[in-house]
N, C-alpha and C positions, 0 to 999 in steps of 0.2 A: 062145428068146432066146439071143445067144449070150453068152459067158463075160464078154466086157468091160461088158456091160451090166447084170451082174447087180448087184441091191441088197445083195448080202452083202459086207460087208466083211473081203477078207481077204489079208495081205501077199505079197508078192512068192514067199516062201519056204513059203506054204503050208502054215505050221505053224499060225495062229492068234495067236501072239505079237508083241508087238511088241518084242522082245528084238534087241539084234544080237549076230552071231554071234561065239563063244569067244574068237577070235582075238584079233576088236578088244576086248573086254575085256580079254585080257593084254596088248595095248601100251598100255591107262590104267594096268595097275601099273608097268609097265616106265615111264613117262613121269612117275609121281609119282615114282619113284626118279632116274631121270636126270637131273631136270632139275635137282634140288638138288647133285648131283653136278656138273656141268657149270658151276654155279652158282660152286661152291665154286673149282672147278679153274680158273676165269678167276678170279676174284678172285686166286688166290694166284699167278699171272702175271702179273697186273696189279701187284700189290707186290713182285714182283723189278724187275721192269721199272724200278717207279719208284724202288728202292732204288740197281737198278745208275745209273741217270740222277744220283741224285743224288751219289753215289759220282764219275761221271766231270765231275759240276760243281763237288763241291770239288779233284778232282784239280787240274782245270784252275785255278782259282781258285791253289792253291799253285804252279803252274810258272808263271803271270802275275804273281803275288807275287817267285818268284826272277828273273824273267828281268827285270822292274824294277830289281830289288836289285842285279845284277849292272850294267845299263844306268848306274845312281847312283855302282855304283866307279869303272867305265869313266869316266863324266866327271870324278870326283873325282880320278880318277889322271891321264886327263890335259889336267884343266883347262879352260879358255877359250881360253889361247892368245893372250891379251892381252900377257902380261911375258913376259920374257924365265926368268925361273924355272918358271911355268908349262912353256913350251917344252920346256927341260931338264930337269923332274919327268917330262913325257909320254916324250920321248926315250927315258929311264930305263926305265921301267916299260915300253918297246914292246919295249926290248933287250931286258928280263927276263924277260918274255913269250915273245919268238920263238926265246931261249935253251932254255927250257923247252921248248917245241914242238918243236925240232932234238932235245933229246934224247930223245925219246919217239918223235920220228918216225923216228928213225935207229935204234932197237931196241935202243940201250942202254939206256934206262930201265927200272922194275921191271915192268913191263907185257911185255919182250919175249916174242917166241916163244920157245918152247923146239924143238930139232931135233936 
């Protein structure tokens, strides 16, 4: 009879066991350790993450609070433009604006280079 036909059962490796070999036993321990590891190590990526997200959705939230606030003086300063006061309040405050602007842009202001 030949070898594949024999009624003995016996495995591949012809030890008699049905064991698998050494190796693959050490990557079940290696694999109960990793994977809690791995586990842990996305988790606490995943809470930067959503720390910095919220971090840059209050950010934003306070520069769309100032930039309203600022939009609210601007009309306030200078008005509707209805009367004749109105007019001459906006006039005003554009001079005093683009006064202020000249002297910062021209580098006399406390801002300038130093050379």
């Amino acid at each position: 009879m030949d070898q594949f036909a024999s009624s003995s059962r016996q495995t591949p490796l012809g030890n008699g066991a049905n064991h698998p070999p050494k190796h693959i036993v050490g990557l079940g321990r290696l694999t109960k350790i990793a994977v809690p590891v791995i586990a842990v190590l996305g988790l606490g990526y995943g809470v930067t993450v959503l720390r910095e997200a919220q971090k840059r959705v209050q950010y934003q939230s306070i520069q769309e609070e100032e930039r309203l606030r600022q939009n609210a003086q601007l009309m306030d300063a200078y008005g509707d433009k209805t009367s004749l006061d109105d007019m001459q309040r906006a006039l005003e405050h554009y001079h005093q604006v683009s006064a202020i602007f000249m002297f910062y842009r021209n580098g006399t202001g406390l801002f300038q280079n130093s050379r």
